[in-house]
C-alpha positions in Angstrom: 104.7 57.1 131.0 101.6 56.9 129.9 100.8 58.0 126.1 97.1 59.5 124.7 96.5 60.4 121.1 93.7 62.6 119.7 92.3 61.7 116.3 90.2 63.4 114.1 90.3 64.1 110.3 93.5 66.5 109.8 94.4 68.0 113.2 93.2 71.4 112.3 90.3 71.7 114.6 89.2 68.7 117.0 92.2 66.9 118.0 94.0 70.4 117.8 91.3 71.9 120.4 91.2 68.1 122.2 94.8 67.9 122.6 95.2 71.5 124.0 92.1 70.7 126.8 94.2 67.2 127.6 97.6 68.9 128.3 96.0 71.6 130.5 93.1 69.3 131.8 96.1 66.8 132.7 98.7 69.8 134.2 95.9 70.4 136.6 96.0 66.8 137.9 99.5 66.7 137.8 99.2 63.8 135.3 102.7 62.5 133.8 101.3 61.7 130.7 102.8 62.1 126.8 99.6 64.0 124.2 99.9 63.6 120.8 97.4 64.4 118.2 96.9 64.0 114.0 95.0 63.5 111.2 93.9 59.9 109.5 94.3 62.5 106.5 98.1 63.7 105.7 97.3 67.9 105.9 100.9 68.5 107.4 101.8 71.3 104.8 98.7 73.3 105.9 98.9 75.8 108.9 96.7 75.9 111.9 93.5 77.5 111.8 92.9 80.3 113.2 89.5 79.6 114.7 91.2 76.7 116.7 93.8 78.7 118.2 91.4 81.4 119.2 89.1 79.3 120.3 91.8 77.6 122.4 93.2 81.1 123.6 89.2 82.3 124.6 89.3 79.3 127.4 92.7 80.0 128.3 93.8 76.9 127.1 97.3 77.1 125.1 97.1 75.5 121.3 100.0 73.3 120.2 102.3 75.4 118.4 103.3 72.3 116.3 101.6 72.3 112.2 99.0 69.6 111.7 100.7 66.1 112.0 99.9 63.1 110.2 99.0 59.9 112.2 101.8 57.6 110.0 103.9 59.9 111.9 102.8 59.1 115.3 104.9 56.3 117.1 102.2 54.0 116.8 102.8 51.3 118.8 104.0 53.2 121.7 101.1 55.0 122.4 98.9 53.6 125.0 95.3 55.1 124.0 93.6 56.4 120.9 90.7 59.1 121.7 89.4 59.6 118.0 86.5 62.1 116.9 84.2 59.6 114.5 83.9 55.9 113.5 85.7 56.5 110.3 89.1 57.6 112.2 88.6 54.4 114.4 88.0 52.4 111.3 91.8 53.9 109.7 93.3 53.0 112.9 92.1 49.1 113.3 92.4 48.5 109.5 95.5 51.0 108.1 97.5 50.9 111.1 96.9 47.5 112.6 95.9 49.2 116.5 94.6 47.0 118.5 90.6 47.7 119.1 91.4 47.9 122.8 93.2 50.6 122.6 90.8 52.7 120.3 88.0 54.7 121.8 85.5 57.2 120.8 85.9 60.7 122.6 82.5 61.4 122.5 81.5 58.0 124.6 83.1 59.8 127.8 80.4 62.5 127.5 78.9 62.4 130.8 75.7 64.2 129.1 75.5 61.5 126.6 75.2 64.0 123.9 76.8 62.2 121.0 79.9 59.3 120.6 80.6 61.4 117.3 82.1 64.6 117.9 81.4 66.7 114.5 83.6 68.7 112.7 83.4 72.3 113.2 85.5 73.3 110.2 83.8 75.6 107.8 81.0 76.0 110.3 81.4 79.1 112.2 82.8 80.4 115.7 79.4 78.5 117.3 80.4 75.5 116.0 83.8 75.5 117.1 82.9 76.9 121.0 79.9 74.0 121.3 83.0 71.3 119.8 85.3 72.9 122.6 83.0 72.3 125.2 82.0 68.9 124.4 85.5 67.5 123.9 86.4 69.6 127.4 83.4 67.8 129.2 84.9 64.2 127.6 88.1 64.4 128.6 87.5 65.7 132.2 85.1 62.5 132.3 88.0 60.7 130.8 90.4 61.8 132.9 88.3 61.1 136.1 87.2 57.6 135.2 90.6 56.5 134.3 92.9 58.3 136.9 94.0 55.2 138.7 95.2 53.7 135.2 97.3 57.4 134.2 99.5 57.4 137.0 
């Protein structure tokens, strides 16, 4: 089966919100594919946010349940692609972790608007910030998702 894992800073916002969009966005296609996400930065004793679950829950998209997850705790080498948020978590990845660069992309550079290949962090930045991050990572991995159908199955 085919494995995706979502990447940002501590999976408290972005990959939280990214990895909720994937499961459903991937449901919908009837897609047999595994979703992980985490954080280049270990915040695994920290509990979800609240403005990522209700963001999640406003687009009727279920939030994991699970508390933010470290990437060390990932299975690494089993996962087939890394969507990450910023440069800096693709940067960790190649050079802490040893990933191959082929399997590392930037979310943002399946943005069929072109709007940005780093998707910012909404923490800390009000309920605006977290909708427009929501929408942007929901328009990447529908591009995503479409572009790479053939290769998910």
């Amino acid at each position: 089966m085919f494995s995706v894992a979502l990447i940002c800073t501590a999976n408290r916002c972005r990959s939280v919100m990214a990895h909720a969009i994937f499961v459903d966005e991937a449901r919908k296609r009837s897609l047999p594919i595994d979703v992980y996400s985490a954080g280049v930065i270990d915040f695994s004793d920290q509990p979800q946010l609240e403005e990522t679950s209700a963001t999640c829950l406003s687009h009727n998209t279920s939030p994991p349940k699970d508390s933010p997850m470290f990437v060390a705790e990932l299975p690494l080498q089993s996962i087939d692609r890394f969507l990450v948020m910023e440069h800096y978590h693709a940067h960790v990845l190649l050079h802490d972790y040893d990933i191959p660069p082929e399997r590392v992309s930037l979310l943002g550079d399946f943005d069929p608007r072109q709007r940005a290949a780093e998707i910012s962090d909404p923490f800390g930045r009000g309920e605006i910030a977290y909708e427009r991050s929501y929408r942007l990572m929901r328009d990447c991995i529908i591009n995503y998702l479409e572009t790479t159908d053939d290769q998910l199955r």
